[in-house]
C-alpha positions as CSV (number, residue, x, y, z in Angstrom):
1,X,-41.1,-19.2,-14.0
2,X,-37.1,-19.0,-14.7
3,X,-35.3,-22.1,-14.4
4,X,-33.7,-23.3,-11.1
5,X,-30.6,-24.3,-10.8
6,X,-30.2,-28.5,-10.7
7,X,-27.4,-29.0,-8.4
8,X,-26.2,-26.7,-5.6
9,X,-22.6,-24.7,-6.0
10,X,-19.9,-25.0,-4.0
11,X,-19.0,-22.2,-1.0
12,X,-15.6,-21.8,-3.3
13,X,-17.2,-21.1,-6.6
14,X,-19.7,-18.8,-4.4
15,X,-16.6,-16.5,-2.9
16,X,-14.9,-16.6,-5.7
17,X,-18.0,-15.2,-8.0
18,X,-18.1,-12.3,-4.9
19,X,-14.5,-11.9,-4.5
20,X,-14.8,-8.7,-6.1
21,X,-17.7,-7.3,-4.5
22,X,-16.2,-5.9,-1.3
23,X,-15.8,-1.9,-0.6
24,X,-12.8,0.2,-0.8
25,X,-12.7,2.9,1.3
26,X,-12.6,6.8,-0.5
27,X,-9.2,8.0,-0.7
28,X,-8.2,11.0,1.3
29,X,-6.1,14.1,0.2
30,X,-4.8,16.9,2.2
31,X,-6.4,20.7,1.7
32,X,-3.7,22.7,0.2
33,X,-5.1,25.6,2.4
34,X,-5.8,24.1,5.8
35,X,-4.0,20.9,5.5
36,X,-6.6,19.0,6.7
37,X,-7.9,15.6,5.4
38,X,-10.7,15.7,2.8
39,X,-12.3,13.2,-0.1
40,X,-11.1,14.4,-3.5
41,X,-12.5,16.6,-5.5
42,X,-14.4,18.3,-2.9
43,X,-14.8,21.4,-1.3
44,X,-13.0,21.2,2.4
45,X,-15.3,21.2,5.1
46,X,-13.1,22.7,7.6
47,X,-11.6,26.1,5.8
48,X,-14.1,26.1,2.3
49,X,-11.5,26.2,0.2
50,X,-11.2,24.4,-3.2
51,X,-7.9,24.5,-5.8
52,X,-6.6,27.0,-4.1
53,X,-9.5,29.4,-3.8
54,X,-12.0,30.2,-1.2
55,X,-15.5,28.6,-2.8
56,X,-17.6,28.8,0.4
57,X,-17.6,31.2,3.5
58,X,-17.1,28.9,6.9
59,X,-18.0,30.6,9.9
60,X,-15.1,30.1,12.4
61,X,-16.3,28.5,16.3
62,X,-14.3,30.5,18.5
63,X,-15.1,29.3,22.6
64,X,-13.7,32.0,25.1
């Protein structure tokens, strides 16, 4: 069995042991093509365009 700790530690020695553990959220570019907001280094979802060229074919939803 690993050894147990002998005395309990303190709820500031605890947060400050996890201060670094919280999330950052993904940073957001905008497409050169489309101008809408995507994560980096990706493809864009909306026009399938990536550095300037057209990587995937998105069909278009046209309502009328």
């Amino acid at each position: 069995m690993p050894p147990h700790p002998k005395r309990k530690h303190s709820k500031g020695r605890r947060d400050r042991r996890r201060a670094h553990d919280a999330l950052t959220p993904a940073p957001l570019v905008a497409c050169r093509n489309c101008g809408e907001m995507r994560p980096q280094h990706t493809v864009c979802p909306n026009c399938g365009h990536y550095e300037g060229k057209e990587v995937i074919a998105v069909k278009k939803d046209e309502k009328g």
